[in-house]
MOPAC internal coordinates of N, CA, C and O (Angstrom, degrees):
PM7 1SCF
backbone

  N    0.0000 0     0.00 0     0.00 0    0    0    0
  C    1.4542 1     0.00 0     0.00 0    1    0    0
  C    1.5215 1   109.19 1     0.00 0    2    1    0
  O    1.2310 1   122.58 1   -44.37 1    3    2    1
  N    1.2012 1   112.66 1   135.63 1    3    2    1
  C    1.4776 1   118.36 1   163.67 1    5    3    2
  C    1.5330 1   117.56 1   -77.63 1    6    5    3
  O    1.2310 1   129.35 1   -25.91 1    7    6    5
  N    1.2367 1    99.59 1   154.09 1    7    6    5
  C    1.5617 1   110.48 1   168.39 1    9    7    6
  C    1.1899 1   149.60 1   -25.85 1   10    9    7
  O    1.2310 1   135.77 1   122.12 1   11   10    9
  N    1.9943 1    87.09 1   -57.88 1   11   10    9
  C    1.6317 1   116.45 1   155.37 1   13   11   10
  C    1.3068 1   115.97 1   -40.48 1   14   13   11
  O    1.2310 1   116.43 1   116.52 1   15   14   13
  N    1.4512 1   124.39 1   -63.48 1   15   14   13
  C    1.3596 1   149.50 1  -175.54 1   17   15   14
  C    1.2830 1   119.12 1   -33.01 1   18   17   15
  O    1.2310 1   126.93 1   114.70 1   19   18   17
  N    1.6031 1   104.28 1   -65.30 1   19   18   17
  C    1.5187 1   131.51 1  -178.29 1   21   19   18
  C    1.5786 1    79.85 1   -53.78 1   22   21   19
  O    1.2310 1   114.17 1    83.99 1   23   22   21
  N    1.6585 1   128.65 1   -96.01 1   23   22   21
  C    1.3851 1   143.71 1   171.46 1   25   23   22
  C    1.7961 1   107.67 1    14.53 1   26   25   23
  O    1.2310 1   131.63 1   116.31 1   27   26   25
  N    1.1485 1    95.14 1   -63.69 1   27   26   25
  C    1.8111 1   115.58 1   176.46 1   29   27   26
  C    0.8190 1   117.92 1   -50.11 1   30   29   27
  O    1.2310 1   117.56 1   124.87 1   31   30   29
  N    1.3240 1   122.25 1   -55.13 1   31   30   29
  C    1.8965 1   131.44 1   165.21 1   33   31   30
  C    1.2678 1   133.55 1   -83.40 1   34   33   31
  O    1.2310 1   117.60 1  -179.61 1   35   34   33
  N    1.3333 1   122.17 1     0.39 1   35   34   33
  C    1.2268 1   129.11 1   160.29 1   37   35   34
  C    1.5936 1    88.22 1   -91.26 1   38   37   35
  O    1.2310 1   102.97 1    75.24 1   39   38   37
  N    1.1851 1   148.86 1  -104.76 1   39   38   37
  C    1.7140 1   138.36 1   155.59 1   41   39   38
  C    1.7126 1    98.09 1    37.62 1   42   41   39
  O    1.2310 1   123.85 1   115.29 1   43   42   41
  N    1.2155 1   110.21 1   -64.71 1   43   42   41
  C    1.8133 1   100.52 1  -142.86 1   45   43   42
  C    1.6173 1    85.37 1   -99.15 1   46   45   43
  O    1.2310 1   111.97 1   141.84 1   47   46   45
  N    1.2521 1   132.74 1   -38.16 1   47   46   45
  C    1.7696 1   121.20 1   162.18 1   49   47   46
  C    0.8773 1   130.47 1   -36.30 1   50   49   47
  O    1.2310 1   126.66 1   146.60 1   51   50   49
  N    1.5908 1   104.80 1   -33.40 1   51   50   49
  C    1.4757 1   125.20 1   178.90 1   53   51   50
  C    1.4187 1   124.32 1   -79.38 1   54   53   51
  O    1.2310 1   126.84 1   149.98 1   55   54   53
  N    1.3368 1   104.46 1   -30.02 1   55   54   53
  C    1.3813 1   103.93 1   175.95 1   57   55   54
  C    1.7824 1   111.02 1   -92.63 1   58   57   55
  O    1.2310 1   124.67 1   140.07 1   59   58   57
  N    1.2421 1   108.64 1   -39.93 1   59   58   57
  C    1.5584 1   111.79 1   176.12 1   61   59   58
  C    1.3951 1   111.46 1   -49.53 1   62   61   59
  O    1.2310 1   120.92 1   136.57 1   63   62   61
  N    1.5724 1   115.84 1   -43.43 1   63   62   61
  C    1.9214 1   112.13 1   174.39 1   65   63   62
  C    1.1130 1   100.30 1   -76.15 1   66   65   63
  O    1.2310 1   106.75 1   149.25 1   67   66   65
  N    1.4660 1   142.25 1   -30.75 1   67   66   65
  C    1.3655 1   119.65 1  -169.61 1   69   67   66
  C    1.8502 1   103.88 1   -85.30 1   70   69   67
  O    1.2310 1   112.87 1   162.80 1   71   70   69
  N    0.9793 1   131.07 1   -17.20 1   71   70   69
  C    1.4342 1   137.69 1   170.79 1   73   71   70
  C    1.6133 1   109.21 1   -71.98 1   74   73   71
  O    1.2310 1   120.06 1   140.26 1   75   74   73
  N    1.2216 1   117.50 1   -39.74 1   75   74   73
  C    1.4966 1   104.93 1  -176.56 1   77   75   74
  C    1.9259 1    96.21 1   -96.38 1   78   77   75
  O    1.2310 1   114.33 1   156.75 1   79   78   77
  N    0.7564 1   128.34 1   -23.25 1   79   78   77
  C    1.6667 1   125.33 1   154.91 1   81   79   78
  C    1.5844 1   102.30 1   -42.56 1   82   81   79
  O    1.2310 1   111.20 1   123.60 1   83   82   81
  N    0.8534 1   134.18 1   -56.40 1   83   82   81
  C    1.6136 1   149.19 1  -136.95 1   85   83   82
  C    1.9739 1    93.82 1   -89.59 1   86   85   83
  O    1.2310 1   131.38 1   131.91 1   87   86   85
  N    0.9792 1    95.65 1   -48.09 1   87   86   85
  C    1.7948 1   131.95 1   178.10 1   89   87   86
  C    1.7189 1   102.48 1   -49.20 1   90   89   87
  O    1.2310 1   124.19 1   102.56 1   91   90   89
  N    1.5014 1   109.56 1   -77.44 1   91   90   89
  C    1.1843 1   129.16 1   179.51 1   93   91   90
  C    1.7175 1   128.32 1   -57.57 1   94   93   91
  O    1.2310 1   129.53 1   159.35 1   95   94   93
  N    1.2252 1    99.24 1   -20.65 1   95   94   93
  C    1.5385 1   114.28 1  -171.93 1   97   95   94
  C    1.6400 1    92.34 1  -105.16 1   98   97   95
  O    1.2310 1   119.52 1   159.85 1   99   98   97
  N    1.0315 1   118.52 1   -20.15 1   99   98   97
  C    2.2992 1   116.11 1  -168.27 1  101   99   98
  C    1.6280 1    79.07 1   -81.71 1  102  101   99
  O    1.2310 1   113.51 1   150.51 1  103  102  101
  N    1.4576 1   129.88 1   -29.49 1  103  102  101
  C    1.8816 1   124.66 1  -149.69 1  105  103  102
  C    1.3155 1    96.75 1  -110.99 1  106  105  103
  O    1.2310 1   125.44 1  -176.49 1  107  106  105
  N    1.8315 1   107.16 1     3.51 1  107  106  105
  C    1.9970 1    93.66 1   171.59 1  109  107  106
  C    1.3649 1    94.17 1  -126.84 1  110  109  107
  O    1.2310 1   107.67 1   169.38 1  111  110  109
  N    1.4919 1   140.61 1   -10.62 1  111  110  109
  C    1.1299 1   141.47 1   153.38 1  113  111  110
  C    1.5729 1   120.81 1    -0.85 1  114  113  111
  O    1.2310 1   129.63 1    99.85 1  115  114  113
  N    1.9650 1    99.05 1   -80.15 1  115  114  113
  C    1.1753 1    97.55 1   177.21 1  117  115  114
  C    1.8768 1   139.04 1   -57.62 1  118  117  115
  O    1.2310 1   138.78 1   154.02 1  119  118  117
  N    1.5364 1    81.20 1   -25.98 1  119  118  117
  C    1.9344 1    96.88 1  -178.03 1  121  119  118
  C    1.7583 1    99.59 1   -69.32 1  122  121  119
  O    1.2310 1   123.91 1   123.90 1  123  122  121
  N    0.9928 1   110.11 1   -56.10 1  123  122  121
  C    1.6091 1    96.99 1   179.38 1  125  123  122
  C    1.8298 1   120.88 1   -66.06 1  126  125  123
  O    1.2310 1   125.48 1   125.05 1  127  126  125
  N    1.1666 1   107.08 1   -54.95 1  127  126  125
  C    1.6069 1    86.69 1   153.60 1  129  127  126
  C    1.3360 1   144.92 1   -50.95 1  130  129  127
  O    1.2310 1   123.32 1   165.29 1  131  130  129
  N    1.2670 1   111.25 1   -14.71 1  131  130  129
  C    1.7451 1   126.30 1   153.33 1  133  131  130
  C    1.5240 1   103.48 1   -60.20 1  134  133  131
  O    1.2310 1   134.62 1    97.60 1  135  134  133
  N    1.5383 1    89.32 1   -82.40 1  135  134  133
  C    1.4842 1   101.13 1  -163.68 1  137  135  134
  C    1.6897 1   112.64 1   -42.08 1  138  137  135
  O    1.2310 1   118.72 1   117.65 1  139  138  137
  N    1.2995 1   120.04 1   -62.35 1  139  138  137
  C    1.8496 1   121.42 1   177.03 1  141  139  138
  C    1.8472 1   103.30 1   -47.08 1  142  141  139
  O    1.2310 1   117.58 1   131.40 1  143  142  141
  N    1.4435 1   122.22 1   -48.60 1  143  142  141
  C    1.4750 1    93.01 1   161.91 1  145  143  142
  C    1.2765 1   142.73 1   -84.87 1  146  145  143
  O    1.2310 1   112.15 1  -147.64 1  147  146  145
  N    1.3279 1   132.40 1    32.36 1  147  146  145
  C    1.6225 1   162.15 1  -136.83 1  149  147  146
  C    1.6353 1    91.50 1     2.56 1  150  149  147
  O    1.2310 1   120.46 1   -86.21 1  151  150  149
  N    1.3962 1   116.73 1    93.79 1  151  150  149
  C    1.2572 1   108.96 1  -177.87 1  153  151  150
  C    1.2140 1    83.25 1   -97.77 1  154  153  151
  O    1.2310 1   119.27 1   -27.82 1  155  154  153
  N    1.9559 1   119.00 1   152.18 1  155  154  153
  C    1.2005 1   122.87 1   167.16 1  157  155  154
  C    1.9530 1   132.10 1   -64.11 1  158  157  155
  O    1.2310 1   134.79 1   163.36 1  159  158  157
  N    1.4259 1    88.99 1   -16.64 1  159  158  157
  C    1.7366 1    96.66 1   165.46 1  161  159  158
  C    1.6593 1   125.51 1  -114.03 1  162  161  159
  O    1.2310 1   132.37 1  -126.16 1  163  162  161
  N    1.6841 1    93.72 1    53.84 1  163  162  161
  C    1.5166 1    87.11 1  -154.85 1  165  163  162
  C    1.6510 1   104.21 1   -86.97 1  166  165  163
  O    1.2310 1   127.24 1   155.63 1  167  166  165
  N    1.4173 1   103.67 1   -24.37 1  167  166  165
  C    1.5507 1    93.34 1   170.30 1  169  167  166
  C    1.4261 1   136.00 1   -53.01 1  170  169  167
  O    1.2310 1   134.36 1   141.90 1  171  170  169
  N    1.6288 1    89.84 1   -38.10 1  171  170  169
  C    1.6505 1   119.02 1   174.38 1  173  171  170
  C    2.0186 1   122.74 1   -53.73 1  174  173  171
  O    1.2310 1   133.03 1   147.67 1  175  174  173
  N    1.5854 1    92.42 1   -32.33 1  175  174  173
  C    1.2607 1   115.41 1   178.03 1  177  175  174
  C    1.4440 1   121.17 1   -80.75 1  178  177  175
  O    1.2310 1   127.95 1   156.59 1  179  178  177
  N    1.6747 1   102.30 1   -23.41 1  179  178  177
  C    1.4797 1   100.43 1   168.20 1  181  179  178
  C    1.3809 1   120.89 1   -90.60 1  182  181  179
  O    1.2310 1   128.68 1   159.11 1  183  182  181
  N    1.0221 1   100.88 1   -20.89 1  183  182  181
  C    1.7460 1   115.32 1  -176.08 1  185  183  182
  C    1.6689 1    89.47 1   -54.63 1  186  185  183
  O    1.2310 1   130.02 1   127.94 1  187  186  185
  N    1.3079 1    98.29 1   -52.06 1  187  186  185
  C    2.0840 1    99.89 1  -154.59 1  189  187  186
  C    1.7211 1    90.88 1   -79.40 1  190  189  187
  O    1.2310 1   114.75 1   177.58 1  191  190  189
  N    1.1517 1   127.55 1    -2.42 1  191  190  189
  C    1.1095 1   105.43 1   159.69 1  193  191  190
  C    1.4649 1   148.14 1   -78.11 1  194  193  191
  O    1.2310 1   133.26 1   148.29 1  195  194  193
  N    1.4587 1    91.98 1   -31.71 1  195  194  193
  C    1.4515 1   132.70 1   167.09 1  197  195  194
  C    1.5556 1   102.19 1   -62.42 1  198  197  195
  O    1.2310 1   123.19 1   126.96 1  199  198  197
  N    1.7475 1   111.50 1   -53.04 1  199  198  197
  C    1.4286 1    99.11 1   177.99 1  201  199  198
  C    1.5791 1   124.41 1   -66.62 1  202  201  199
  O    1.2310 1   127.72 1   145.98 1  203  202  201
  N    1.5367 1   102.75 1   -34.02 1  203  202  201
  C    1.8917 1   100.43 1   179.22 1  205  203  202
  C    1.3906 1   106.82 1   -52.05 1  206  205  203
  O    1.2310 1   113.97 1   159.02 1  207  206  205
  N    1.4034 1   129.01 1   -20.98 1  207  206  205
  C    1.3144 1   120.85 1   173.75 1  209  207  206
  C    1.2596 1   129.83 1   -51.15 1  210  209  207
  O    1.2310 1   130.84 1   132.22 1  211  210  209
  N    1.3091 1    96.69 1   -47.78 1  211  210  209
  C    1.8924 1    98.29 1   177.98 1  213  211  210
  C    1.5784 1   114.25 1   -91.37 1  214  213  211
  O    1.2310 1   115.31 1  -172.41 1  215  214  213
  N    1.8998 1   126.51 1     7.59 1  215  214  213
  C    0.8419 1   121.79 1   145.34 1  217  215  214
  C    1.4303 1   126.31 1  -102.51 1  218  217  215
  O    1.2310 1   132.70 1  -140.05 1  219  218  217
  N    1.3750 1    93.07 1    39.95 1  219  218  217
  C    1.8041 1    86.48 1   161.69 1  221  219  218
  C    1.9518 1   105.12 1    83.51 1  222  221  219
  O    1.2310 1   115.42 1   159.31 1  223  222  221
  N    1.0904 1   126.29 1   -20.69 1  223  222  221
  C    1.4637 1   126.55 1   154.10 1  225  223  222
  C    1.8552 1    81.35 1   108.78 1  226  225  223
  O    1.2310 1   116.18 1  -156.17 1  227  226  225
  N    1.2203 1   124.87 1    23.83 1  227  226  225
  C    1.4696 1   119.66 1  -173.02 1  229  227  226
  C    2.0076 1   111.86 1   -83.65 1  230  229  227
  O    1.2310 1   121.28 1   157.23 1  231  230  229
  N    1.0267 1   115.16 1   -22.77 1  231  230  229
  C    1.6330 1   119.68 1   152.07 1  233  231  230
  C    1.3569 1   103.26 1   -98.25 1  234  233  231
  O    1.2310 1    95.29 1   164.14 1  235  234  233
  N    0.9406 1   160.84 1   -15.86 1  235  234  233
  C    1.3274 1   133.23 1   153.78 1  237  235  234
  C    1.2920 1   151.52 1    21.87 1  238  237  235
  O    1.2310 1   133.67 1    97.53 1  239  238  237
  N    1.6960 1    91.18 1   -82.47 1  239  238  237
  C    1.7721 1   107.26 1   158.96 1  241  239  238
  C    1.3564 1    98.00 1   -62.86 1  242  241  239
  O    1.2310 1   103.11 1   112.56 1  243  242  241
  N    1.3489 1   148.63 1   -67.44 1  243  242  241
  C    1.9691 1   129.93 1  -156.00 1  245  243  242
  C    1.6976 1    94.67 1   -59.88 1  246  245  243
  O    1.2310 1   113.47 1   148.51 1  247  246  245
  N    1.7742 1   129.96 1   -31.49 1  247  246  245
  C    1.2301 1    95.41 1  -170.91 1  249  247  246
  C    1.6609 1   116.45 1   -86.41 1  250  249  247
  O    1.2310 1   127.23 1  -174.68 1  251  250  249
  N    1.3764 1   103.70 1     5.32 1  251  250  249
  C    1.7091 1   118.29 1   173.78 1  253  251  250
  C    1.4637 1    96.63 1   -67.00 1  254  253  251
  O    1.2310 1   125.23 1   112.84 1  255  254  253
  N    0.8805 1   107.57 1   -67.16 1  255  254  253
  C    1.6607 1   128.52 1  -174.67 1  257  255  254
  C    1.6776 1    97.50 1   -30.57 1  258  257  255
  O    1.2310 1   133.11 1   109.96 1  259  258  257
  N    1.3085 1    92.28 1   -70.04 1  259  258  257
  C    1.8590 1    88.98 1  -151.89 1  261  259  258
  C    1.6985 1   103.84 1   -64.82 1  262  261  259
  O    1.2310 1   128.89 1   165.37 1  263  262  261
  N    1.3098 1   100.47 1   -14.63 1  263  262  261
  C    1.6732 1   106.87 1  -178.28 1  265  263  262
  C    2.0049 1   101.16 1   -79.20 1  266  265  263
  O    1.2310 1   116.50 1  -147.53 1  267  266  265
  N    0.9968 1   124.26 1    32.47 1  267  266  265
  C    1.1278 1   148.76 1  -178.84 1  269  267  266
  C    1.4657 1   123.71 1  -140.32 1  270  269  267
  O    1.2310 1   128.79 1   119.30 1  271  270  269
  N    1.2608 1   100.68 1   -60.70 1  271  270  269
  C    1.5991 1   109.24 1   178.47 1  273  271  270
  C    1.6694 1   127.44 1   -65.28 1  274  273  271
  O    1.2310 1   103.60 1   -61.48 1  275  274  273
  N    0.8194 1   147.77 1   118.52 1  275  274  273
  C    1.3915 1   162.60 1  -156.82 1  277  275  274
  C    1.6037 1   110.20 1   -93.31 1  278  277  275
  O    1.2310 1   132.29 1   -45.15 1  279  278  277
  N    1.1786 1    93.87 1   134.85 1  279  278  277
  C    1.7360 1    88.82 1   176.77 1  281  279  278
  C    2.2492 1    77.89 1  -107.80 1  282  281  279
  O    1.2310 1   138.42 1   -25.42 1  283  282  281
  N    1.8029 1    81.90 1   154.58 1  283  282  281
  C    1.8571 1    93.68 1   178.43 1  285  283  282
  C    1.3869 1   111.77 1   -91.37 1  286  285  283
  O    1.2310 1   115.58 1   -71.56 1  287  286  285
  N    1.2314 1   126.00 1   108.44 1  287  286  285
  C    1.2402 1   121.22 1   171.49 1  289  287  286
  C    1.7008 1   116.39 1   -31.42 1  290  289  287
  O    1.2310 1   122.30 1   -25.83 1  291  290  289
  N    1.0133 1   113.21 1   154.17 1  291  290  289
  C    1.4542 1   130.18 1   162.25 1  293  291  290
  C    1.7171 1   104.91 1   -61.39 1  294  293  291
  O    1.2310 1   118.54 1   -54.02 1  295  294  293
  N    1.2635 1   120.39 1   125.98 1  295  294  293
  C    1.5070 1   103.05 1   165.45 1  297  295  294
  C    1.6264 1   103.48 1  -103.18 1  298  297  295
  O    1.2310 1   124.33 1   -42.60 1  299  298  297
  N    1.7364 1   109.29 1   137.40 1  299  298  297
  C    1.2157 1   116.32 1  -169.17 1  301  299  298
  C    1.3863 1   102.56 1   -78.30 1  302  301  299
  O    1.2310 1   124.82 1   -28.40 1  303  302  301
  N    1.4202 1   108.34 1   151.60 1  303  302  301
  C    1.2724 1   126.45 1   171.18 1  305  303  302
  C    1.6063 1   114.16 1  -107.19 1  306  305  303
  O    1.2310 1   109.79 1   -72.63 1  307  306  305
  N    1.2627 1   136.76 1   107.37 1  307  306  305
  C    1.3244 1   138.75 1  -169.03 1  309  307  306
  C    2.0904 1    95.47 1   -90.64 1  310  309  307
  O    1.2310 1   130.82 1   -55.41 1  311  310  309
  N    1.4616 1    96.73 1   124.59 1  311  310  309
  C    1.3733 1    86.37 1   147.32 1  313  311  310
  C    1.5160 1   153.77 1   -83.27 1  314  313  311
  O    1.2310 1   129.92 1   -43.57 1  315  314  313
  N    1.1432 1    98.48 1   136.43 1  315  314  313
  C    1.9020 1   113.17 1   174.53 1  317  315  314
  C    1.5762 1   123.71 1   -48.09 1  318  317  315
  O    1.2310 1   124.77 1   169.11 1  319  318  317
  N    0.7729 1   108.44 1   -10.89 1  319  318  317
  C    1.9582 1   103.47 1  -158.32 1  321  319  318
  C    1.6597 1    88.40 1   -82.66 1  322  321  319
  O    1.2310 1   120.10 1   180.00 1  323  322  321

């Protein structure tokens, strides 16, 4: 093997781990931004993150979104009597 060669494949190792690094962290994104703001569907949010993976990252952005979006609690009403 030449030099070049070796050069080439350390090159393309390099980019294939840094691409599925890149990959793996866009599909846990949303779960930790759930989870650090205790969103109430945050498990739910990682799941679909994990799933946009094997569709191609095409919901993606809505599961970014909802890993943001807040549902409003109910505010309790205690009774008086």
């Amino acid at each position: 093997m030449h030099a070049l060669d070796v050069f080439a494949w350390i090159v393309l190792i390099v980019l294939v781990l840094s691409t599925v690094a890149v990959v793996v962290f866009l599909a846990t994104l949303p779960g930790m931004i759930a989870k650090r703001r205790n969103h109430p569907w945050a498990e739910a949010i990682t799941v679909a993150g994990w799933v946009t993976l094997f569709l191609g990252f095409a919901l993606w952005p809505l599961v970014l979104i909802w890993a943001y979006v807040d549902v409003p609690r109910v505010a309790r009403v205690e009774n008086s009597q």
